[in-house]
Residue frames as a rotation matrix with the C-alpha (Angstrom) as fourth column:
UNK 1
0.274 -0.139 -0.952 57.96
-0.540 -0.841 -0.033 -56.40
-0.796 0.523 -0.306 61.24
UNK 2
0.771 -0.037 0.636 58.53
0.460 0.723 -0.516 -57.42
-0.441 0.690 0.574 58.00
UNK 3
0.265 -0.677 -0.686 62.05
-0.842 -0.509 0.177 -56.31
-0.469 0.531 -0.706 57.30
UNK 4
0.780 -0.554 0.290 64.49
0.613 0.585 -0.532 -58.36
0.125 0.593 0.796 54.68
UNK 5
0.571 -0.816 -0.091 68.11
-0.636 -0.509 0.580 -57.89
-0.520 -0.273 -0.809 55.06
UNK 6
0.689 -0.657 0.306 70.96
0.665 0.406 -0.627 -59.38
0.288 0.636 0.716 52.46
UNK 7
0.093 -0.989 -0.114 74.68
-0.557 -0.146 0.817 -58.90
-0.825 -0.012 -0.565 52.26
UNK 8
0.918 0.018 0.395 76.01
0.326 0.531 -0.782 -59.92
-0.224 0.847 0.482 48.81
UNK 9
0.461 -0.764 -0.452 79.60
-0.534 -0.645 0.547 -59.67
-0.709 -0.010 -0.705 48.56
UNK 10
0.939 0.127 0.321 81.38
0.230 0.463 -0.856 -60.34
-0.257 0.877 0.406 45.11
UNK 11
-0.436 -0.900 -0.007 85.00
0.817 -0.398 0.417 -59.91
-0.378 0.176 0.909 43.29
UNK 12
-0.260 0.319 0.911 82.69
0.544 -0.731 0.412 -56.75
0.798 0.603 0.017 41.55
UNK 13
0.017 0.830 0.557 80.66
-0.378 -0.511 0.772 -56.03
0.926 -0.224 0.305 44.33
UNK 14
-0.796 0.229 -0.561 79.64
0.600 0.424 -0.678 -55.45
0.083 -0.876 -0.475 48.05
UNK 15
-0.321 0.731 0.602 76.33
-0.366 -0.682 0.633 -54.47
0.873 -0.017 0.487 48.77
UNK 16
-0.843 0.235 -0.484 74.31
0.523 0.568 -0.635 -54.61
0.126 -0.789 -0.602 51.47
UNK 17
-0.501 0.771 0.393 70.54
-0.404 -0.610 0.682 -53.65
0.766 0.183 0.617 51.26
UNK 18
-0.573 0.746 -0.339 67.24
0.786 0.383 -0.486 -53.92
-0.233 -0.545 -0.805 53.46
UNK 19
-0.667 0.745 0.014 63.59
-0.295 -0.281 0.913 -53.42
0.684 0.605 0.407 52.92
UNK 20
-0.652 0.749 -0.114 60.78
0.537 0.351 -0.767 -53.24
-0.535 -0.562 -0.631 55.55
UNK 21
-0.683 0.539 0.493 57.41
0.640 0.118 0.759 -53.27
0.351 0.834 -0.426 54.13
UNK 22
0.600 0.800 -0.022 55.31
0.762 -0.563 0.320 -51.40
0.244 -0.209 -0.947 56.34
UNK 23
-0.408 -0.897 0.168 58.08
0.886 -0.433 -0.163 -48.58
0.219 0.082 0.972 56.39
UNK 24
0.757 0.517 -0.398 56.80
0.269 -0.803 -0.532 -44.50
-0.595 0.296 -0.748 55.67
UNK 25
0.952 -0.095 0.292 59.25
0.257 -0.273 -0.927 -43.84
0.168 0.957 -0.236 52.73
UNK 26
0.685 -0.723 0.089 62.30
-0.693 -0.610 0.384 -43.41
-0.224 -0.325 -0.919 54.07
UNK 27
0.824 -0.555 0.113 65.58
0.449 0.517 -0.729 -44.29
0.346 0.651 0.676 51.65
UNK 28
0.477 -0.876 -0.078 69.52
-0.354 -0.272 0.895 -44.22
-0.805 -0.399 -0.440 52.62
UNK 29
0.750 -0.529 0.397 71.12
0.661 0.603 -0.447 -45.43
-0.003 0.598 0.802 49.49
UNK 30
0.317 -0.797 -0.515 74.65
-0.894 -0.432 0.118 -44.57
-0.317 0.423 -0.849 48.21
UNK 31
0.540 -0.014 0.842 75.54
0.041 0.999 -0.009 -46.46
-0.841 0.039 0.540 45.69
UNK 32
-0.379 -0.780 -0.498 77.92
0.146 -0.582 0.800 -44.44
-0.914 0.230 0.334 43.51
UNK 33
-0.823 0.110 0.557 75.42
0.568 0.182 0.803 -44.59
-0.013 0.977 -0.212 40.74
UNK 34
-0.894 0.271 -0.357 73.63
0.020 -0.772 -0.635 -41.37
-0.448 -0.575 0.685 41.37
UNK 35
-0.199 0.970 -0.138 70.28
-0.865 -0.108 0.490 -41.63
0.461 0.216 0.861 39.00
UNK 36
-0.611 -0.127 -0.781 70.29
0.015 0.985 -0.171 -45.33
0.791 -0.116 -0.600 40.36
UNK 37
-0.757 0.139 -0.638 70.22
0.588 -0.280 -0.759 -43.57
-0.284 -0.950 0.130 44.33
UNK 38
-0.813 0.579 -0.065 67.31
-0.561 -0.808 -0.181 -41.26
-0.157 -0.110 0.981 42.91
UNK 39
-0.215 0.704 -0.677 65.11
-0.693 0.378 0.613 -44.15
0.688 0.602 0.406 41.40
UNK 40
-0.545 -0.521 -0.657 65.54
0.138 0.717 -0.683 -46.00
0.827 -0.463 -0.319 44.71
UNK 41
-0.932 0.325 -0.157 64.10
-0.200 -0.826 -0.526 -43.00
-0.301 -0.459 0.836 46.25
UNK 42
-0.466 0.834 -0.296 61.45
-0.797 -0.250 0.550 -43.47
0.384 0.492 0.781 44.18
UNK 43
-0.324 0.367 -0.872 60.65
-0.048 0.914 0.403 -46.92
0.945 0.172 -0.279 45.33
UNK 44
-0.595 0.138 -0.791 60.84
0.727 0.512 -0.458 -46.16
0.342 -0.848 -0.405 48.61
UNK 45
-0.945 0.259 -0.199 58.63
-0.252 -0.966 -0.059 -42.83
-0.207 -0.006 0.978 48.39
UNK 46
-0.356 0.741 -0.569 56.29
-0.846 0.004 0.534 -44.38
0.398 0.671 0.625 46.51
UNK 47
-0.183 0.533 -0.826 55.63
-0.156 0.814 0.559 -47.53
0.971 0.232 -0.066 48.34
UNK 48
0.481 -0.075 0.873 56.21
-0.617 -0.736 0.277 -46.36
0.622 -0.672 -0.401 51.08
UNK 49
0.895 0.002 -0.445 58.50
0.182 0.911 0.370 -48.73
0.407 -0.412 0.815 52.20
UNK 50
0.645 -0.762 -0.050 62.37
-0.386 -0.382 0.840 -48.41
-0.660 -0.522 -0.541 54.24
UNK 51
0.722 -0.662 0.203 64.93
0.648 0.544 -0.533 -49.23
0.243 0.516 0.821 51.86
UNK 52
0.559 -0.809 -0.179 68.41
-0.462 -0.484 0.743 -48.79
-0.688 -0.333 -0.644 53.13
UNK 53
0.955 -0.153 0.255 71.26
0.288 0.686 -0.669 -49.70
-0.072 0.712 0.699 50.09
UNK 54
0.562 -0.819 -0.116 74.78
-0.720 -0.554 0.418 -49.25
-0.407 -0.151 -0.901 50.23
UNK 55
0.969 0.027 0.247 77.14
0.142 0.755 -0.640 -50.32
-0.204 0.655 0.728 47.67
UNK 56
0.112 -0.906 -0.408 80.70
-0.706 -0.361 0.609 -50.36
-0.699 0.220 -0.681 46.68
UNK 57
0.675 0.350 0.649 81.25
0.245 0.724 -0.645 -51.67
-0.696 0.595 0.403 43.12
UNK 58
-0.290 -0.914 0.283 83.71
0.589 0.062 0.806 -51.65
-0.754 0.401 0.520 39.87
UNK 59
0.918 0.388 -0.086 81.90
0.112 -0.461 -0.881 -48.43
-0.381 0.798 -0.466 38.24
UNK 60
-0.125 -0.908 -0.399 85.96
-0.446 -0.308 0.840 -48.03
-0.886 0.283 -0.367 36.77
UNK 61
-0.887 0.013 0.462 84.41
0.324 0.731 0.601 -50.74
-0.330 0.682 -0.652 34.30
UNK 62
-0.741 0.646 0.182 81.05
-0.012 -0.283 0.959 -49.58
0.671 0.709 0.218 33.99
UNK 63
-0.504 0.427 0.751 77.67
-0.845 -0.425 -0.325 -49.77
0.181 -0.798 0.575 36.18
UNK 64
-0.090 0.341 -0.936 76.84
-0.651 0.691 0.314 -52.85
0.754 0.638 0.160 34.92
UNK 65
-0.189 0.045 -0.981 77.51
0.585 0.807 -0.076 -55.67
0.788 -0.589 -0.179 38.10
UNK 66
-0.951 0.310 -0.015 76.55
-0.244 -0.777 -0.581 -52.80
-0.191 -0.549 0.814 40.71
UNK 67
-0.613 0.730 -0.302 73.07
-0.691 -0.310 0.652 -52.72
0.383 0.608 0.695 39.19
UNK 68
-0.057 0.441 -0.896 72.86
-0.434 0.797 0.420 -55.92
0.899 0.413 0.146 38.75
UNK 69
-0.416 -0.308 -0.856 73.77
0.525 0.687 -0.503 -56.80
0.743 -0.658 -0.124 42.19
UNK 70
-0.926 0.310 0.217 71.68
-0.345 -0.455 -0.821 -54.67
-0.156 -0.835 0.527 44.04
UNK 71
-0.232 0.913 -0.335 68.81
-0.889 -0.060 0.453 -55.70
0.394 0.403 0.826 42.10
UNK 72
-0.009 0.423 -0.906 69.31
-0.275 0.870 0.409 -59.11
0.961 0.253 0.108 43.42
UNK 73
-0.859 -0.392 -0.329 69.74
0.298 0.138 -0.944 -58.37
0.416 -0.910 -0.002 47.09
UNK 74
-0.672 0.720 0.174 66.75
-0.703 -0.546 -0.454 -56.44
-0.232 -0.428 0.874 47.00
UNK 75
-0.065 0.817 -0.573 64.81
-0.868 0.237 0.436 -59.17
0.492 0.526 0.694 45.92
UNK 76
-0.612 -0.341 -0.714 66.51
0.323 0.716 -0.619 -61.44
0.722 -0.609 -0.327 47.78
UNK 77
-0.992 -0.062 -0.113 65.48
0.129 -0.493 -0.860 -58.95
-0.002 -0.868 0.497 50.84
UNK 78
-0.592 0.800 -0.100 62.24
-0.776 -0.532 0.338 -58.69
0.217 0.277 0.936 49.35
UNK 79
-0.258 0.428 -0.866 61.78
-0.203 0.853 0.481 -61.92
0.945 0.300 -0.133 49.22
UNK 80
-0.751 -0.333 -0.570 62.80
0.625 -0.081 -0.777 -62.43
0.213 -0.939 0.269 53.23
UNK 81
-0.944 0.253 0.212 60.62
-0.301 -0.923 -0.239 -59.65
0.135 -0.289 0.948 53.93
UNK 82
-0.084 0.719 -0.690 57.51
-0.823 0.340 0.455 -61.62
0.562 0.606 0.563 52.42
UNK 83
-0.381 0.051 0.923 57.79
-0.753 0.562 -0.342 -64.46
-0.536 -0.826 -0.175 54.66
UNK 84
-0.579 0.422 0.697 55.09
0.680 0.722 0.127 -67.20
-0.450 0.548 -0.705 53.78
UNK 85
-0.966 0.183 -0.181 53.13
-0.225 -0.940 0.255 -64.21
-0.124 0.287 0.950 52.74
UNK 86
-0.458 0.866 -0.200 50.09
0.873 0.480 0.083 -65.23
0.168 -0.136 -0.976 54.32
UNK 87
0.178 0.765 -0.619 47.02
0.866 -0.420 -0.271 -62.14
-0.467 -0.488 -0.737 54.16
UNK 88
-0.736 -0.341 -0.585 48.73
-0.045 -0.837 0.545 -59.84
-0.675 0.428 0.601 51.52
UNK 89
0.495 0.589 -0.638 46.27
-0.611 -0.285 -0.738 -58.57
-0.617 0.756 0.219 48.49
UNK 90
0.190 -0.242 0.951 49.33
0.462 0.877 0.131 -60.49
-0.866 0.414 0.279 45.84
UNK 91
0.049 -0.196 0.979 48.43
0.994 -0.083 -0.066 -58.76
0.094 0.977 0.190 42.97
UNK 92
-0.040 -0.184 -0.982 49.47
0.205 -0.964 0.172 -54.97
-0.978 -0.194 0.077 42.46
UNK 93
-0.010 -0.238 0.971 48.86
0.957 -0.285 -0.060 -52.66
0.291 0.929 0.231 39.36
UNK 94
0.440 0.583 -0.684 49.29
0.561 -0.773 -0.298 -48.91
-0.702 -0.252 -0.666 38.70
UNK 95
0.082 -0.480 0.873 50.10
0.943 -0.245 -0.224 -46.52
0.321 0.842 0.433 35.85
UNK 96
0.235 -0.326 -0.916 51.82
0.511 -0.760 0.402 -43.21
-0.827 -0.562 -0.012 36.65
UNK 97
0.604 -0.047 0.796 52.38
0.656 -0.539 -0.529 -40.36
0.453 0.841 -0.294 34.55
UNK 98
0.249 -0.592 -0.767 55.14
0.147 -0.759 0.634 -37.74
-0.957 -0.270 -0.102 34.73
UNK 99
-0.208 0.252 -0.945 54.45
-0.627 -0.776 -0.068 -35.17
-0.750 0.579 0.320 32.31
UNK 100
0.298 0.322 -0.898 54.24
-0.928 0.319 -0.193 -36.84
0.225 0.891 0.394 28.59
UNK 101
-0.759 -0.503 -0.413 55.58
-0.491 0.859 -0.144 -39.92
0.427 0.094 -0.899 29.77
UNK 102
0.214 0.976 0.043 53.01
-0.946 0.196 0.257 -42.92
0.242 -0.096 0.965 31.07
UNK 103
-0.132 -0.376 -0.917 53.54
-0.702 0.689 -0.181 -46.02
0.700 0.620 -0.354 32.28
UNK 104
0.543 0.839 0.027 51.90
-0.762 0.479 0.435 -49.46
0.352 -0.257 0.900 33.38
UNK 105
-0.862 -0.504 -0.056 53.11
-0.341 0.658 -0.671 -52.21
0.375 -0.559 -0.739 36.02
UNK 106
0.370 0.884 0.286 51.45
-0.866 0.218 0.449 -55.02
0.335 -0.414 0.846 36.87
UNK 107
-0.359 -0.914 -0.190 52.64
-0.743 0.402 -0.535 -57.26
0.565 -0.051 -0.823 39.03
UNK 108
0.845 0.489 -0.216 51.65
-0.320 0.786 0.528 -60.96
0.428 -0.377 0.821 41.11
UNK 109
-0.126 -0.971 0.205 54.03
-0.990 0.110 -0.084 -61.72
0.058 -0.214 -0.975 44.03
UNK 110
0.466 0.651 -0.599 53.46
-0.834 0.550 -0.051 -65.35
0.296 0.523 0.799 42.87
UNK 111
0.329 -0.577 0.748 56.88
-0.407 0.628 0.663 -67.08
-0.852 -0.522 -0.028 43.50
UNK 112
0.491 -0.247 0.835 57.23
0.816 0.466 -0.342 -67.43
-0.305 0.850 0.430 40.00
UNK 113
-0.337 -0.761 -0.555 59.87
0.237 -0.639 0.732 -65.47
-0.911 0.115 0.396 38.12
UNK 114
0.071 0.218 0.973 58.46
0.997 -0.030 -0.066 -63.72
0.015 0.976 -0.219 34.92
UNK 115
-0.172 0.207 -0.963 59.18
-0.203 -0.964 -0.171 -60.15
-0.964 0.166 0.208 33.35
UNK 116
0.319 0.400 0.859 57.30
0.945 -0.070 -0.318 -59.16
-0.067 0.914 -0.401 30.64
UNK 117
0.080 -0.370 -0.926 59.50
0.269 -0.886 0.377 -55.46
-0.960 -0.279 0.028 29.29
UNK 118
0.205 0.166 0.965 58.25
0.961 -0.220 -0.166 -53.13
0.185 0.961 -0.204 26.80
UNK 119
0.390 -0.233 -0.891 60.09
0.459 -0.789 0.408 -49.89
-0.798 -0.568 -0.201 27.08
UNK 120
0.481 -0.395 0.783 61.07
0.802 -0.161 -0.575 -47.98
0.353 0.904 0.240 24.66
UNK 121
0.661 -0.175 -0.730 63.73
0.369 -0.771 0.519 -45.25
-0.654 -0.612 -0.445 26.02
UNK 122
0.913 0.094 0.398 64.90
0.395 0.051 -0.917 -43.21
-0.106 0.994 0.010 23.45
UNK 123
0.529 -0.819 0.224 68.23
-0.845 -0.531 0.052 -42.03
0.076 -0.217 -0.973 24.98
UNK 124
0.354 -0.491 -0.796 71.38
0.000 0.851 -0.525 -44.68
0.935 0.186 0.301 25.62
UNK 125
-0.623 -0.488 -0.612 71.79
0.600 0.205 -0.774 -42.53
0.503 -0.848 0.165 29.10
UNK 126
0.595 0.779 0.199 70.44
0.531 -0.567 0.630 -40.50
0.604 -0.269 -0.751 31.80
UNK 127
0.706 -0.637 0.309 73.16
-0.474 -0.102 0.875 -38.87
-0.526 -0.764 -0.374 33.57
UNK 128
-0.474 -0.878 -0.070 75.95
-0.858 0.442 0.262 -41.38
-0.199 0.184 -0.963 33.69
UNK 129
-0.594 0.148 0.791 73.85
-0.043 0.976 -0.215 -44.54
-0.803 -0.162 -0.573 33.62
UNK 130
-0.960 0.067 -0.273 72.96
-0.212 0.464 0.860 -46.70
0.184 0.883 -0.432 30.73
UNK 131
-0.046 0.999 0.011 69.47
-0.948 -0.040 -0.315 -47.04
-0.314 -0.025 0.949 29.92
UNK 132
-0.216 0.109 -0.970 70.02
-0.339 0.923 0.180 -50.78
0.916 0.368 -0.163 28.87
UNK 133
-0.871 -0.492 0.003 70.38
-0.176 0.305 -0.936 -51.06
0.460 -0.815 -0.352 32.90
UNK 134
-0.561 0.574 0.597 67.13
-0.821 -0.482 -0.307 -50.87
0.111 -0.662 0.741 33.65
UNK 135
0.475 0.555 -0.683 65.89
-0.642 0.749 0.162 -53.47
0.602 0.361 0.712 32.02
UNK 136
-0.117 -0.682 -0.722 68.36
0.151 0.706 -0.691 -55.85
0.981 -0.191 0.020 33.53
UNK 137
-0.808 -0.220 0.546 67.62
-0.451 -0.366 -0.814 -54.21
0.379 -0.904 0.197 37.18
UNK 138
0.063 0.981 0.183 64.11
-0.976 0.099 -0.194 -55.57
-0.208 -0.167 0.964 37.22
UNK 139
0.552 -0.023 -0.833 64.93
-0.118 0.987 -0.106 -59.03
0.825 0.157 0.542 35.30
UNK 140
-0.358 -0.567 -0.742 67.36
0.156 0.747 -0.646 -59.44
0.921 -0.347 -0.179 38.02
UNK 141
-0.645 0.238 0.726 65.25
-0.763 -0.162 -0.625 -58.17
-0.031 -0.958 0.286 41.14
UNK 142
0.306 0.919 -0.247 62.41
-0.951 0.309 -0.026 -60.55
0.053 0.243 0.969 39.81
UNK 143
-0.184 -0.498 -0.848 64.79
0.114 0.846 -0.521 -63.62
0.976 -0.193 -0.099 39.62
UNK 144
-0.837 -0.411 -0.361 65.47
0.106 0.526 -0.844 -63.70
0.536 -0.745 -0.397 43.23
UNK 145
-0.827 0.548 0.127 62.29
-0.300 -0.239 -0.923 -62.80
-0.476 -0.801 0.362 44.71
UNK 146
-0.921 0.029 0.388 60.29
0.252 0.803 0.540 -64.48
-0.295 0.595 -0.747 42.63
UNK 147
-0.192 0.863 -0.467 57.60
0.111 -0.453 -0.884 -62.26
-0.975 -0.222 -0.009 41.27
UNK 148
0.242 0.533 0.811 55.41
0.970 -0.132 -0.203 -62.03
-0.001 0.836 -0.549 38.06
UNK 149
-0.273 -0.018 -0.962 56.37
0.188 -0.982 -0.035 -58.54
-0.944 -0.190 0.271 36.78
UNK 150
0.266 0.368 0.891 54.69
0.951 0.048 -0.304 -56.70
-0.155 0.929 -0.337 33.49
UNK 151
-0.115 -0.234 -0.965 56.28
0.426 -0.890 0.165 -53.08
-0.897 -0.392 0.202 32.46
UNK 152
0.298 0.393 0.870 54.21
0.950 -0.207 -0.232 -51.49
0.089 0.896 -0.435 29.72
UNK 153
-0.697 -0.451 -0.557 55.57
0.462 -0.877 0.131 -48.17
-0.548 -0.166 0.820 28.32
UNK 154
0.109 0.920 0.376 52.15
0.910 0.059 -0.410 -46.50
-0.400 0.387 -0.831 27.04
UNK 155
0.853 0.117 0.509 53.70
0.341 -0.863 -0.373 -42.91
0.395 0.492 -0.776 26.15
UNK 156
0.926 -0.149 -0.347 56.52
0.048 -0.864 0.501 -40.71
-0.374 -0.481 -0.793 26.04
UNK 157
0.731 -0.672 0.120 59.63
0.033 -0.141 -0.990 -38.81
0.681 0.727 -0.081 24.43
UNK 158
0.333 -0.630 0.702 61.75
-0.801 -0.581 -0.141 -37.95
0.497 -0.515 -0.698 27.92
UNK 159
0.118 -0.080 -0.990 63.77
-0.232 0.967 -0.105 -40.69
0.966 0.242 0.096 29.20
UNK 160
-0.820 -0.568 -0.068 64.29
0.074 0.012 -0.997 -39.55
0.567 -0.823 0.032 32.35
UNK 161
-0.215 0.959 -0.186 60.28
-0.967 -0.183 0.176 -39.01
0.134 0.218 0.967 32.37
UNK 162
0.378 0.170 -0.910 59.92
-0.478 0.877 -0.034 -42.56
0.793 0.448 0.413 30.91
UNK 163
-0.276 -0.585 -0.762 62.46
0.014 0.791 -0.612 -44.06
0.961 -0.179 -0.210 33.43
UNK 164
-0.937 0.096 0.337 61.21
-0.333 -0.543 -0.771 -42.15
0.109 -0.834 0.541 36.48
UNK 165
-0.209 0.968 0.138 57.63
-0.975 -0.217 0.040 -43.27
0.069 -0.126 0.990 35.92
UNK 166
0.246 -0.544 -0.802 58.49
-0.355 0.720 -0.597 -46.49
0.902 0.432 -0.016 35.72
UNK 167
-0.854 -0.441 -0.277 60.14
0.158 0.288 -0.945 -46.81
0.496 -0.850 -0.176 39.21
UNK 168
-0.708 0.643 0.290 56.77
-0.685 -0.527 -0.503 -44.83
-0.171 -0.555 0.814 40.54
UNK 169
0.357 0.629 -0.690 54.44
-0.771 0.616 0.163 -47.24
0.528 0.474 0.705 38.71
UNK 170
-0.038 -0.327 -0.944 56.44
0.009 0.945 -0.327 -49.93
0.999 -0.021 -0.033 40.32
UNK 171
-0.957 -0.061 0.285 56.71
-0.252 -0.319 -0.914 -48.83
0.146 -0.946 0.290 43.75
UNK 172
0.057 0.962 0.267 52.35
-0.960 0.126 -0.251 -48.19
-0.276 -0.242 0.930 43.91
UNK 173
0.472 0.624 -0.623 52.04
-0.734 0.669 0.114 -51.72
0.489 0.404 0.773 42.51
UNK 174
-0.467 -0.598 -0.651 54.40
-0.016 0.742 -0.670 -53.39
0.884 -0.302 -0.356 44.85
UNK 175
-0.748 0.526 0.406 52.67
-0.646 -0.434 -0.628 -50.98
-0.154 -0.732 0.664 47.95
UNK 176
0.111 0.986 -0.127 49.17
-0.987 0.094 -0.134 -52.88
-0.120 0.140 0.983 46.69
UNK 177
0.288 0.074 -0.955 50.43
-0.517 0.851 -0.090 -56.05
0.806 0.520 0.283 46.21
UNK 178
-0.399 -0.334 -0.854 52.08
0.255 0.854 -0.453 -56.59
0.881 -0.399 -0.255 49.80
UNK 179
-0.699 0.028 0.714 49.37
-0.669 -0.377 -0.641 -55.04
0.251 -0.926 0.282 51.88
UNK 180
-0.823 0.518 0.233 46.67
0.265 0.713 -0.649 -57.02
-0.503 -0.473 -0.724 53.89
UNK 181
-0.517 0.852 0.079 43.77
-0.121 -0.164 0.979 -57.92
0.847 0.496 0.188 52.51
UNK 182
-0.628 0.547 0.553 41.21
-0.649 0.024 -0.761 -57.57
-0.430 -0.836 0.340 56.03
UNK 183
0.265 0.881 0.393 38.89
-0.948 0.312 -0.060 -59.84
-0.175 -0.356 0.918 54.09
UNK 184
0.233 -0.288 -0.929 41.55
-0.331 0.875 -0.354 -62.98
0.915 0.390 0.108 53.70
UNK 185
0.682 0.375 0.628 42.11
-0.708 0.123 0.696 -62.94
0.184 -0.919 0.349 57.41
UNK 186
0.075 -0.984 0.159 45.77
-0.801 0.035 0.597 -64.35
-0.593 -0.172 -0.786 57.34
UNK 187
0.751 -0.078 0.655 45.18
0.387 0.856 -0.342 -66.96
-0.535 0.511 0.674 54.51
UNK 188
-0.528 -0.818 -0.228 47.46
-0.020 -0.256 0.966 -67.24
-0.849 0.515 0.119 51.85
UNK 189
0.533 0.695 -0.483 46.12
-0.625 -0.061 -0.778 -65.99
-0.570 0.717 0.402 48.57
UNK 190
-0.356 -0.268 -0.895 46.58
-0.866 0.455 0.208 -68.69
0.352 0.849 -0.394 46.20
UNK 191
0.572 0.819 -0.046 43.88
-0.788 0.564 0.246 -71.65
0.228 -0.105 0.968 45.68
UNK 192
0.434 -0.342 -0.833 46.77
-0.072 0.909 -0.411 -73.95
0.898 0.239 0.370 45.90
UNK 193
0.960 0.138 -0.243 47.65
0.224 0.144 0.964 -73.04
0.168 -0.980 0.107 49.82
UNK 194
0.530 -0.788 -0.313 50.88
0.468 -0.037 0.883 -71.93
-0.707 -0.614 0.349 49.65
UNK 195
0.888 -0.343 0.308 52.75
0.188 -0.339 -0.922 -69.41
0.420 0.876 -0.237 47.11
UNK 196
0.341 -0.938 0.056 56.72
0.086 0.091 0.992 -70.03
-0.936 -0.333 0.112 47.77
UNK 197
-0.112 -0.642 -0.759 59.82
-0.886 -0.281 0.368 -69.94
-0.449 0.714 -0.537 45.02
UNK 198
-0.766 -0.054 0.640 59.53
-0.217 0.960 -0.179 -74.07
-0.605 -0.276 -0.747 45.16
């Protein structure tokens, strides 16, 4: 099985997440940052993958190291999950719509960190949580797990729209990026024999 487990325990923060890839959509999160625990959902709906997240953090200050620190456990866990990632496909894209909103993710689980983020959200919240957060959730899942990531916002006025497609768009393009390819036959995709963080 390809699960990834992390513990990450901080003076801000204790989390403790896992992620098996070949899952069927099923999410446990509580993480006191309720649109957070719905976009989570999304990831694991949508890629169908297990993601279990449980957090205790200093939201008395703000959501800010919470966020930030799940994002890097899951990647962490992602990463772990991945293995040598010998016989996956690698590269994942898809663009989801919910209602007027639109929006494009391509990603390459390369081993290289890169986010490319063009969002425009025209609100400062959704709920309780800061729309600055998102950005920063992705730059910091991408650090530890070391993936090329592109998030292209191509339309829309609803941020919760905007942010919600977004997670969905990610999710299908992770789903496509860590299944088997049947005609690589357990190689590793990447001409150079080996795609690590290194």
């Amino acid at each position: 099985a390809r699960i990834g487990e992390v513990s990450r325990t901080t003076k801000e923060t204790d989390v403790k997440v896992s992620i098996n890839l070949d899952g069927t959509g099923i999410c446990r999160s509580d993480t006191g940052i309720p649109f957070l625990d719905h976009m989570l959902d999304q990831l694991a709906s949508h890629g169908l993958f297990d993601v279990n997240v449980m957090a205790k953090g200093d939201l008395h200050i703000d959501d800010h190291h919470t966020n930030e620190d799940i994002a890097l456990a899951l990647g962490t866990a992602l990463l772990q999950a991945l293995g040598d990632r010998k016989g996956i496909s690698r590269f994942g894209d898809f663009t989801a719509p919910l209602d007027e909103a639109l929006v494009h993710v391509v990603l390459d689980l390369s081993g290289r960190p890169f986010l490319a983020y063009d969002m425009d959200i025209p609100t400062e919240r959704v709920g309780t949580y800061d729309t600055q957060l998102v950005e920063h959730f992705f730059q910091s899942l991408v650090n530890t797990s070391g993936m090329t990531l592109h998030i292209r916002k191509l339309s829309g006025k609803n941020s919760h729209h905007i942010i919600e497609a977004c997670f969905k768009a990610f999710a299908r393009a992770l789903r496509k990026a860590t299944e088997y390819d049947e005609r690589r036959k357990g190689s590793i995709p990447s001409s150079k024999g080996v795609l690590s963080r290194a």
